[in-house]
N, C-alpha and C positions, 0 to 999 in steps of 0.2 A: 162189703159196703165201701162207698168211694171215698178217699180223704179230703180237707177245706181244699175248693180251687179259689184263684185269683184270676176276675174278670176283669181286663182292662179297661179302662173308660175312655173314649175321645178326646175326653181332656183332660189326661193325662194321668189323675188314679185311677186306681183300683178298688176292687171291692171283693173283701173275704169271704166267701159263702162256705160254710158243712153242709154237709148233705140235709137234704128238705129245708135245708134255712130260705125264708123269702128275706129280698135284698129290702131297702127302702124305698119306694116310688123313685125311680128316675126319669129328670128329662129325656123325652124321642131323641135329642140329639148325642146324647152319650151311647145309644145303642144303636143306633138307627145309619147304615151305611160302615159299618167298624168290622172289619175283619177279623178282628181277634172274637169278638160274640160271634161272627155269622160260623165262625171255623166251632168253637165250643157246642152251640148250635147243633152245629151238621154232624158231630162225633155224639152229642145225646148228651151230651155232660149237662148244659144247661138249656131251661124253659126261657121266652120272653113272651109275658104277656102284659095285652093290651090292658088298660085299668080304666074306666068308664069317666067321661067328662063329669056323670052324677055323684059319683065317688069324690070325683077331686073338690068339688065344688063344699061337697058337705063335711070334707074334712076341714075344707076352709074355716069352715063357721061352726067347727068343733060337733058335727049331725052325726058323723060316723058314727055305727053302734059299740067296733071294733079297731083293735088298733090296726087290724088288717084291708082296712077302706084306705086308710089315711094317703094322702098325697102329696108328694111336692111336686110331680112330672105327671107321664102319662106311660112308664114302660115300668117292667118290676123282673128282675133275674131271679129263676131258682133254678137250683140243681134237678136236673131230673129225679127221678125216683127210680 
């Protein structure tokens, strides 16, 4: 198994992920156009996925069931598996 990587962000931190850790909601623009995620990416190291507008809305107003809804952005880093 793979050890914590460091995902850089566009502006300017980073983010510590261990393996199957999900990141916190991130803004599209921290991941979205960044070479250092698209290169991590294309090696398998790490997932980016999309987080549904329904999601973000209802963490808003505290809907979520889980703390795994919750939103601040619309992009979320995990390490592959």
């Amino acid at each position: 198994m793979w050890g914590p990587i460091q995902v850089p962000l566009s502006s300017g931190p980073s983010v510590r992920l261990s393996p199957l850790q999900l990141s916190d909601d991130l803004p599209d623009v921290e991941v979205v156009n960044n070479a250092k995620v698209d290169k991590l990416r294309q090696q398998g190291l790490i997932d980016v996925e999309q987080v549904a507008d329904e999601q973000a809305e209802a963490a808003d107003t505290d809907e979520a069931p889980d703390a795994e809804q919750r939103s601040r952005g619309r992009k979320r880093a995990a390490p592959s598996a």
